[in-house]
C-alpha positions in Angstrom: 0.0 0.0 0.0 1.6 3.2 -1.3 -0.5 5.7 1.1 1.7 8.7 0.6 0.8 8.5 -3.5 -2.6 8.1 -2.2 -2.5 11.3 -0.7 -0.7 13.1 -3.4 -3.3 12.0 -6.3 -6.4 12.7 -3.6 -4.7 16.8 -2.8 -4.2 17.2 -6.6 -7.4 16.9 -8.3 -9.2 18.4 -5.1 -7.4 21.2 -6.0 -8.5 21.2 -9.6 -12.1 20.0 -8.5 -11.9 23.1 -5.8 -11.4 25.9 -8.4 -14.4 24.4 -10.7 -16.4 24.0 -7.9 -15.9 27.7 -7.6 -16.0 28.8 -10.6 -19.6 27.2 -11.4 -20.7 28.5 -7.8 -19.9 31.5 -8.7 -21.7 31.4 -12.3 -24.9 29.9 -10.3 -24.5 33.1 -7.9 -24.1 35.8 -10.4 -27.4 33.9 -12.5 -29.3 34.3 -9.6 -28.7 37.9 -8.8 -29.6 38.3 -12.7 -32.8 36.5 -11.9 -33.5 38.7 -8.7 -32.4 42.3 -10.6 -34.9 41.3 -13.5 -37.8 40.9 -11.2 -37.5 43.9 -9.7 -36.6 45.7 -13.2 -40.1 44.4 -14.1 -42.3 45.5 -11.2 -40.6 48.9 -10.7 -41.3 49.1 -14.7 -45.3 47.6 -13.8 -45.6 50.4 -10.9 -44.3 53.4 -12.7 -46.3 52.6 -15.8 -49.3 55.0 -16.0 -52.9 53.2 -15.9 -54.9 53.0 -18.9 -57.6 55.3 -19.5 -60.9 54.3 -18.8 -63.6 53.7 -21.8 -66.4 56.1 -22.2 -68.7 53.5 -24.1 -68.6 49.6 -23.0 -69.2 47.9 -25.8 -72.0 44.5 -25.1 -69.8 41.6 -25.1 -69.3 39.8 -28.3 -70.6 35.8 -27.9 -67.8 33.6 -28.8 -68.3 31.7 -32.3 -68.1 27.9 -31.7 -64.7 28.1 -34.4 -63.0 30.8 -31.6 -60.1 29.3 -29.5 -60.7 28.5 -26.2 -57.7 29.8 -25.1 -57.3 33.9 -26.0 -53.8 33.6 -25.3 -53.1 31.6 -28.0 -55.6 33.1 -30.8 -54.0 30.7 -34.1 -55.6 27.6 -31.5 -51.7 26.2 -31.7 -50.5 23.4 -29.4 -47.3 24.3 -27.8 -45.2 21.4 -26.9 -42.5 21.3 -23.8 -39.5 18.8 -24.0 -37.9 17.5 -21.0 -34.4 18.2 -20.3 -33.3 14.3 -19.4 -34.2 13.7 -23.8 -31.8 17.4 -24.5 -28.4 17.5 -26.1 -27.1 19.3 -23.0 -23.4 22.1 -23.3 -21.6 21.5 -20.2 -19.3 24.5 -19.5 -15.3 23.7 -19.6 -15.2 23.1 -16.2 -17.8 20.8 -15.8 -16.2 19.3 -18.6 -12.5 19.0 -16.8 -14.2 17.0 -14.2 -16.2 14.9 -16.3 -13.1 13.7 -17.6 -10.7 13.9 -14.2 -13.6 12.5 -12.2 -16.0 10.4 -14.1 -16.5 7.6 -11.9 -17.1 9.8 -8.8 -19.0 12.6 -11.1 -21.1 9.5 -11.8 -21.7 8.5 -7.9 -22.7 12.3 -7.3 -24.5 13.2 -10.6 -22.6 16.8 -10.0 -24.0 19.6 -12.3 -26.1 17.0 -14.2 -28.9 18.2 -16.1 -30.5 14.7 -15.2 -29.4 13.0 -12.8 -29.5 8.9 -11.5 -32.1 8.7 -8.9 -29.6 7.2 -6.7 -27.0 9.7 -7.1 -26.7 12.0 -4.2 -27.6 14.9 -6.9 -30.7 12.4 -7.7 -31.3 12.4 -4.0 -31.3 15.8 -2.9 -32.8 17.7 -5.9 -33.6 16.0 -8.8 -34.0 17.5 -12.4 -31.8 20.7 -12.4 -33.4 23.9 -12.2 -32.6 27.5 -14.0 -32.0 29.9 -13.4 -30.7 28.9 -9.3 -32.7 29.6 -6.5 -31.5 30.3 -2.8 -32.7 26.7 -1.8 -30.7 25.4 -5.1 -27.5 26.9 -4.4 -27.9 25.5 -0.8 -28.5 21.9 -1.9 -25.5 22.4 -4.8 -23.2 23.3 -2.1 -24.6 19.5 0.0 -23.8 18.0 -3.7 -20.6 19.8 -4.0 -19.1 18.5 -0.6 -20.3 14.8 -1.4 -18.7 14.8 -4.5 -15.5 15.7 -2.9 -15.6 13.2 -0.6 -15.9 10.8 -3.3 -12.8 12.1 -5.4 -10.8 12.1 -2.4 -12.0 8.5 -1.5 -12.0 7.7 -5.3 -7.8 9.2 -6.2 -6.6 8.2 -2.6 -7.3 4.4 -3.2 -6.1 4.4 -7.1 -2.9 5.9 -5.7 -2.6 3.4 -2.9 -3.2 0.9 -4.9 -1.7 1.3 -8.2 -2.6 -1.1 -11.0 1.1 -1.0 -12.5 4.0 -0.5 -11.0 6.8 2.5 -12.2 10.0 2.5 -11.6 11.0 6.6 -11.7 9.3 9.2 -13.4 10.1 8.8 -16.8 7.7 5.6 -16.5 5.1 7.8 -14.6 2.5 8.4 -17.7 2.8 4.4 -18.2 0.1 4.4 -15.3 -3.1 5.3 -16.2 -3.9 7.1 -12.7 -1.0 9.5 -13.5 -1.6 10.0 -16.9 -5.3 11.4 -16.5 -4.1 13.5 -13.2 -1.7 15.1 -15.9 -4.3 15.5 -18.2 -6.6 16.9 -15.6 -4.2 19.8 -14.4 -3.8 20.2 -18.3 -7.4 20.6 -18.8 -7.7 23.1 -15.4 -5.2 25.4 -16.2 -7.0 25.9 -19.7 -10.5 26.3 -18.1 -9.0 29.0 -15.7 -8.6 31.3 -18.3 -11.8 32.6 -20.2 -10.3 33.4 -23.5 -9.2 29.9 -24.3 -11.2 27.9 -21.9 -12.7 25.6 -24.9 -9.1 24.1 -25.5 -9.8 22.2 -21.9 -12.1 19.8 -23.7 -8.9 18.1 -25.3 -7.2 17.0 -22.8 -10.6 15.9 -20.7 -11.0 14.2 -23.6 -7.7 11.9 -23.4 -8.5 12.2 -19.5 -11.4 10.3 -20.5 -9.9 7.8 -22.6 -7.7 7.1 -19.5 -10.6 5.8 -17.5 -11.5 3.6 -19.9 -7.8 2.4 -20.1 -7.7 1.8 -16.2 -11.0 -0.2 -16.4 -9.9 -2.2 -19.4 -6.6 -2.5 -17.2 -8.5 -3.6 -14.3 -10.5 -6.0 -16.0 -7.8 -7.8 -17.7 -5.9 -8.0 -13.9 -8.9 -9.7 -12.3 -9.3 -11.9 -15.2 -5.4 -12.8 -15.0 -6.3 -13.3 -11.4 -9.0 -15.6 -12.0 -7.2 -17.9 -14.5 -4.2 -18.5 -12.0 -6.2 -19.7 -9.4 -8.5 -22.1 -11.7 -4.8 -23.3 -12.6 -3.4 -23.6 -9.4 -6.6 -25.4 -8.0 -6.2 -27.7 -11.6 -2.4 -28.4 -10.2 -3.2 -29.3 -6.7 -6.3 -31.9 -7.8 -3.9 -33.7 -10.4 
């Protein structure tokens, strides 16, 4: 058990989850305060608006043809149609998209800044469907979702770095192990999304931080199976 890697893996990508975090906290804030100031632009604009004058004649009321719509909102008689947000193509900002490659495993667990989230994710849990623009009881619940999903990268990089699936020998074969090579391509992908102006080049190396997960799975699966076939061969040995 190599608990001091553990450690380091676990304090570097909550340090790049810990600046997204922020970031999108503070995007969900200053939405909010847009939501708020638009209100109130609206009902100062509704109070200081002079009243309309009053008719001299009132016309009788006009019986409604049985062709009229039934709704006078809508005079054309059109159906208007809503689609859910789960069946969406959904644009994630950059940094949503740094973790969804850094963190997809415990991203997964948390359903963090998910559109739609699993019902048994602790998003799925606490608030369901996502809701915009935030309101105070959002952000509140976010922050519960934000500190869960923290809990689970730490949990999540401390036991890949304890227990490594490869070992290295020095750091020129660091990137050889696919737990190093996406925390490179996480800090990669942060330090992109930190600056507005070229924040889209993050999705690249998410991208390839991605394509390390599914390297360390396939890894993973292929030691188990290894596993597996020694002891059916072992067990074969000792019976004959």
């Amino acid at each position: 058990m190599n608990w001091r890697r553990g450690l380091l893996l676990a304090g570097i990508h909550l340090a790049v989850a810990g600046a997204m975090v922020l970031m999108m906290e503070a995007r969900d804030e200053k939405a909010m305060r847009d939501a708020d100031e638009g209100i109130m632009e609206r009902a100062v604009e509704a109070a200081i608006k002079p009243p309309a004058a009053p008719e001299l004649v009132n016309p009788a009321p006009v019986p409604a043809s049985p062709e009229a719509p039934a709704n006078p909102e809508n005079p054309e008689g059109e159906q208007t149609v809503s689609f859910p947000p789960c069946g969406m193509w959904v644009h994630y900002p950059p940094q949503v998209v740094v973790l969804q490659g850094a963190d997809m495993p415990a991203l997964a667990l948390a359903g963090w800044e998910m559109e739609c989230p699993l019902h048994w994710s602790i998003a799925g849990k606490l608030r369901g469907i996502s809701e915009w623009p935030p309101s105070p009881s959002w952000m509140a619940t976010q922050r519960q979702v934000d500190v869960g999903f923290g809990l689970l990268i730490a949990l999540q990089w401390f036991l890949m770095g304890a227990f490594p699936l490869l070992r290295t020998r020095g750091w020129r074969e660091l990137l050889r192990d696919p737990g190093s090579f996406i925390t490179v391509c996480s800090v990669s992908a942060a330090l992109f999304a930190l600056i507005p102006s070229i924040d889209g080049v993050s999705q690249l190396p998410s991208l390839f931080a991605m394509l390390g997960w599914y390297w360390w799975f396939g890894f993973l699966i292929s030691r188990l199976l290894n596993l597996f076939w020694r002891q059916v061969v072992r067990k074969r040995t000792v019976t004959a």
